[in-house]
C-alpha angles and dihedrals in degrees: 000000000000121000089239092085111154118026122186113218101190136139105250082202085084094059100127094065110084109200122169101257097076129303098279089056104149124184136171148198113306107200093199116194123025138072094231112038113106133177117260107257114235117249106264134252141208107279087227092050101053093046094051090058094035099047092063088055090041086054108043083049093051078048100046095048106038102256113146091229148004130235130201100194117053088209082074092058099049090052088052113113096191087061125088113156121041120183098207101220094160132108102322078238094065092049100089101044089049087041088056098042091041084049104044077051092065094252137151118241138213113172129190117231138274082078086213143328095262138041089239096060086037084060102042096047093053074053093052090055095054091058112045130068111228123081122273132180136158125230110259083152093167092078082066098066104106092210088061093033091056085049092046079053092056102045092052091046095053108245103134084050116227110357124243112170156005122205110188138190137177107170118174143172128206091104090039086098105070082205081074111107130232123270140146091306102063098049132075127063137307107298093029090083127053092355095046099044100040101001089064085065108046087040087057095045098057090051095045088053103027103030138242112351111217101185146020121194138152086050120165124181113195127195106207105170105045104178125034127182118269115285120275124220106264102009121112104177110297133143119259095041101100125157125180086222105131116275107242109142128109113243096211101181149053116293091177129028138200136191153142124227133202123195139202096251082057095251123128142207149177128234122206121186138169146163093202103059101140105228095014110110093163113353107161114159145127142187118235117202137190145174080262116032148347127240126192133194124186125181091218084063094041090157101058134043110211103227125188117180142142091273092091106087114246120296087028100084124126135092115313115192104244099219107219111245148124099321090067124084112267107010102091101046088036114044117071089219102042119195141076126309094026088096135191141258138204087255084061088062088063098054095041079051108045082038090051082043083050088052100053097052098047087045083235108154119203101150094267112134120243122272112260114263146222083270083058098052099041080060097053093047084048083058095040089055085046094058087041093055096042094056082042087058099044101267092310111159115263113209115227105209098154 
């Protein structure tokens, strides 16, 4: 293989958002649900104009992180020959053209979720996977987290018994200021806010770890912040960004969203997310119970799971913080100190991901399992319809037979 492995594609005009997946993080509306909802298309600029502000950020990135060089068109990427693996963190609208150029190129792909802004790209592009022959996935980083893998092990060895139930949370922050401005994120329609930016992650985490879901009812979306301040240049949402400017913008989408789950196996669970948790700048965590035993995660202890089961001796019962170390997937062969009590953090996902992505393509085979795919992602924009639909309907249950 070439030495250019992982290439960013990303707009630096949204510097000021810090997400998780590296400073220059974009992402844009995702319209879930429904075939003809598309994003509004931002008014448009002079070429000339948009690649004199954008070429300073390329270029401090391709700085910053040791590329030998910066691009401001994607199409450019796709014609280099010196390229062979792209990760797509644009507007989730732009996903499914630049998937289907990267791919035509020969290129391996690694897309950030949401897959795409509609069910029909979503579609076409899990199409698109079946057909070509390079190796594609989408970032459900999270799954990566040993903490959560480990959990995901026991739960498939048996060792909470017969699973009851999942309790899920991902509370953030960064709307939770109505002197935030509007942005992407604010607009689209109910289940492309709160639930399309956080509740794709904790949805995919309680299949991955409790299997196939076949129903959500009882679902509630809440708008909390109706009205938000006009949009600022460069800012996509993020906290910290503030302005006293009148709010008169629409909100046109969920801040806070609610729903029950049943799965395959018969257990049950709850989901809780929200954009607006006061104090919460990145709360995802969720309880995992059994016949036999109970299991926790919590992104703030990242480092450590809280497990309670029937293994004490009598009299000795009660939760015992799990230390995360060399036992759990990922940690030995990934931290460069590797035993217990160094701990993890979300940056460290990114790396056990792009590293298993890595894997795949080079047919390299060190026990990681494979990145999620399109497949994958058509699937999770499938759920995230289902959930839309149920709080449309008053909380009636929506059926998942896909």
């Amino acid at each position: 293989m070439k030495t250019h492995w992982r290439t960013h594609v990303c707009s630096p005009l949204r510097r000021r958002h810090r997400c998780g997946n590296g400073r220059p993080h974009p992402r844009q509306r995702l319209a879930p649900g429904r075939d003809h909802l598309r994003p509004r298309r931002p008014p448009a600029r002079p070429a000339h104009r948009h690649l004199r502000r954008v070429r300073p950020f390329a270029e401090d990135a391709a700085k910053s992180y040791g590329y030998e060089r910066a691009e401001t068109d994607w199409r450019r990427i796709a014609e280099a020959d010196d390229i062979d693996v792209v990760s797509i963190v644009v507007a989730n609208r732009l996903h499914r053209e630049i998937a289907e150029a990267l791919t035509a190129a020969a290129k391996h792909v690694l897309c950030e979720k949401p897959l795409s802004d509609t069910l029909e790209d979503a579609r076409a592009m899990a199409e698109l996977e079946a057909a070509v022959d390079v190796v594609t996935g989408i970032g459900f980083g999270y799954r990566r987290q040993p903490g959560i893998a480990q959990i995901a092990r026991m739960v498939q060895e048996g060792d909470l018994g017969t699973l009851t139930q999942f309790n899920g949370t991902y509370w953030c922050d960064y709307g939770a200021d109505p002197a935030v401005p509007i942005a992407w994120r604010y607009k689209g329609p109910m289940g492309s806010g709160a639930l399309g930016d956080v509740g794709s992650h904790i949805t995919d985490l309680a299949e991955f770890i409790c299997g196939p879901l076949v129903s959500v009812s009882g679902a509630q979306m809440a708008t909390i912040i109706t009205h938000r301040p006009p949009a600022m240049e460069g800012i996509s949402g993020g906290r910290g960004a503030t302005t006293a400017a009148e709010a008169t913008e629409v909100v046109e989408n969920d801040d806070i969203a609610l729903f029950s789950l049943r799965f395959a196996s018969g257990a049950v669970g709850t989901i809780s997310v929200s954009r607006v948790a006061f104090g919460c700048p990145n709360n995802l965590a969720f309880d995992v119970l059994g016949t036999g035993g109970k299991v926790r995660f919590d992104m703030n202890r990242a480092g450590e799971i809280q497990v309670d089961d029937t293994a004490p001796r009598a009299g000795l019962r009660g939760p015992r913080q799990v230390l995360v170390g060399t036992d759990f997937p990922y940690f030995q062969d990934g931290s460069s100190m590797a035993f217990g009590g160094v701990g993890v953090t979300q940056i460290d996902q990114f790396v056990y991901q792009a590293r298993a992505f890595l894997d795949q393509v080079a047919g390299v085979d060190e026990g990681l399992a494979p990145v999620p795919t399109f497949a994958h992602g058509y699937r999770a924009i499938r759920i995230q319809d289902a959930i839309a639909r149920c709080a449309s309907a008053d909380g009636a249950t929506v059926a998942i037979d896909f």
